[in-house]
C-alpha positions in Angstrom: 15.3 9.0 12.3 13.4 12.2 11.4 9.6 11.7 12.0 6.9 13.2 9.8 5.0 13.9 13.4 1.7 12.3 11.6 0.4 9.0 10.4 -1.2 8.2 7.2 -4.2 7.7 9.0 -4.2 10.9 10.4 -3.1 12.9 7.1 -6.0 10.7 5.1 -8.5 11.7 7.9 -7.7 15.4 7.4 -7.4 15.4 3.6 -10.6 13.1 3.2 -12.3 13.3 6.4 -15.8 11.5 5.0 -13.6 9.6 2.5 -13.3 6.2 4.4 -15.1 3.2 3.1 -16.2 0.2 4.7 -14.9 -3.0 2.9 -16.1 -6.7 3.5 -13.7 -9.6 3.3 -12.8 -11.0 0.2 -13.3 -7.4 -1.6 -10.5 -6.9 -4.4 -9.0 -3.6 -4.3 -7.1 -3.7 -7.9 -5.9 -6.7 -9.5 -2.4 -7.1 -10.4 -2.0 -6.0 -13.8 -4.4 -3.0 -13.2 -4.3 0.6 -13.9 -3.2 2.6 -10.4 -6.6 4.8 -10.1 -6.6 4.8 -6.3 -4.2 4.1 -4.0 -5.7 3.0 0.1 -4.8 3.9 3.4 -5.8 1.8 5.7 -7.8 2.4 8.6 -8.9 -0.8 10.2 -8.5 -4.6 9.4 -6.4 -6.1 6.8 -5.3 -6.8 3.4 -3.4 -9.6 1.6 -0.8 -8.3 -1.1 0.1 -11.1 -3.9 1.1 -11.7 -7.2 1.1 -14.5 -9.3 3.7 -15.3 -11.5 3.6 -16.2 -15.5 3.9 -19.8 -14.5 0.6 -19.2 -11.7 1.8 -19.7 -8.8 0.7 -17.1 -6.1 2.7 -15.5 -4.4 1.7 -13.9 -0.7 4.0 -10.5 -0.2 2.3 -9.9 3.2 -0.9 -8.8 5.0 -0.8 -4.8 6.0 -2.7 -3.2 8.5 -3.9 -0.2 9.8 -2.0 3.0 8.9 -0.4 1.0 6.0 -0.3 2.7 2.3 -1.5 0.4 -0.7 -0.4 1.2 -4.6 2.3 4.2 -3.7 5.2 2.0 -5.3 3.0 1.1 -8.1 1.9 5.0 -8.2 5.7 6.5 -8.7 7.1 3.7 -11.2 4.7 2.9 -14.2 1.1 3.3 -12.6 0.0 0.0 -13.3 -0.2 -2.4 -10.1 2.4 -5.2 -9.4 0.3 -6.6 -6.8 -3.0 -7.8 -6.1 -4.7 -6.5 -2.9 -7.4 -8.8 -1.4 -9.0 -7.8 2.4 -9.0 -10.4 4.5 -11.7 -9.5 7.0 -13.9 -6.3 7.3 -11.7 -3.2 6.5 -12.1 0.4 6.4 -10.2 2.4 4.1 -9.6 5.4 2.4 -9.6 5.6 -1.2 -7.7 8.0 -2.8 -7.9 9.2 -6.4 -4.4 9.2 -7.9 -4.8 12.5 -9.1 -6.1 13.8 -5.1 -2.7 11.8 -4.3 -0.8 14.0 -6.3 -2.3 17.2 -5.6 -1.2 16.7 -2.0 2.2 15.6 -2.7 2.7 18.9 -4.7 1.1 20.9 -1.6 1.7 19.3 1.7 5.5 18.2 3.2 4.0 16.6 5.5 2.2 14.1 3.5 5.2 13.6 1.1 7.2 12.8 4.0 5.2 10.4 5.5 5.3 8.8 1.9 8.3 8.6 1.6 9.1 7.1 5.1 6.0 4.1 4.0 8.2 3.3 0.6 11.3 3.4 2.8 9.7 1.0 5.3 8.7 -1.1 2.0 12.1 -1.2 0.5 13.5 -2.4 4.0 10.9 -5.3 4.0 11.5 -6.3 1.0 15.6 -6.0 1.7 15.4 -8.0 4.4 13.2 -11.0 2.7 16.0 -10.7 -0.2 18.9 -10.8 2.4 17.0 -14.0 4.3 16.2 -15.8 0.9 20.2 -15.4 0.2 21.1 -17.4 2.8 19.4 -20.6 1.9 20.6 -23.9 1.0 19.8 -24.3 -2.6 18.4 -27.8 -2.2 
C-alpha cells in the first residue's frame, strides 16, 4: 500500500497550526441534515457518528478517534451531512472551513492523498459491516 508519509493530524497541524479547538463532551459538531461548512480532524478524544432514520430510530455508525477525518464523504457527494457527529468526552479538534479544505486539495498531494486513503479506510468499514450484516439469519 502506498503511504502518504503523513497523518491528518500532522497535515492539519501544519496547515492550521493555531486552528485546534478544545471541545467538551456532548458538543454537536453538525447535525445530520446540515450544510457541510467544516469538516474536523481529530486530535484527541472522541466522537460518536449516527443517523437516525425517517422512522427515528438512531443509528450508531461508530466512535472515531484521533487522526480520524469527520464530513470528507459528506464534503465530495452533495455537501450536506448524512451523519450526526456528537463528542463523547473532551476532544480537540481542528475545524476546517470547507473552502480552506478545498484550497489544499487543489495545492498539496499530500493532503489529497491522505484523503483519499481516510475515504478508502471508510468505504472498507463500511464494506465489511455490509459483508457481516449479509450473513445473518433473517429471523
Amino acid at each position: 500500500m502506498h503511504s502518504a508519509g503523513s497523518s491528518m493530524v500532522e497535515l492539519a497541524r501544519k496547515n492550521w497550526p493555531r486552528g485546534v479547538q478544545s471541545y467538551k463532551r456532548g458538543k454537536v459538531l453538525y447535525w445530520q441534515g446540515d450544510p457541510v461548512e467544516s469538516l474536523f480532524v481529530i486530535e484527541g478524544g472522541a466522537v460518536k457518528i449516527s443517523s437516525i432514520s425517517t422512522e427515528g430510530r438512531i443509528y450508531a455508525h461508530g466512535i472515531l478517534g484521533p487522526g480520524r477525518l469527520l464530513g470528507a464523504t459528506d464534503y465530495f457527494l452533495d455537501a450536506i451531512h448524512e451523519t450526526t457527529a456528537e463528542v463523547i468526552n473532551k476532544s480537540s479538534l481542528w475545524a476546517i472551513p470547507a473552502n480552506g479544505f478545498q484550497r489544499l486539495l487543489d495545492r498539496e498531494p499530500v493532503f489529497s492523498t491522505t484523503v483519499m486513503q481516510e475515504l478508502a479506510r471508510e468505504a472498507k468499514v463500511h464494506l465489511s459491516k455490509a459483508r457481516e450484516l449479509s450473513f445473518l439469519d433473517v429471523q
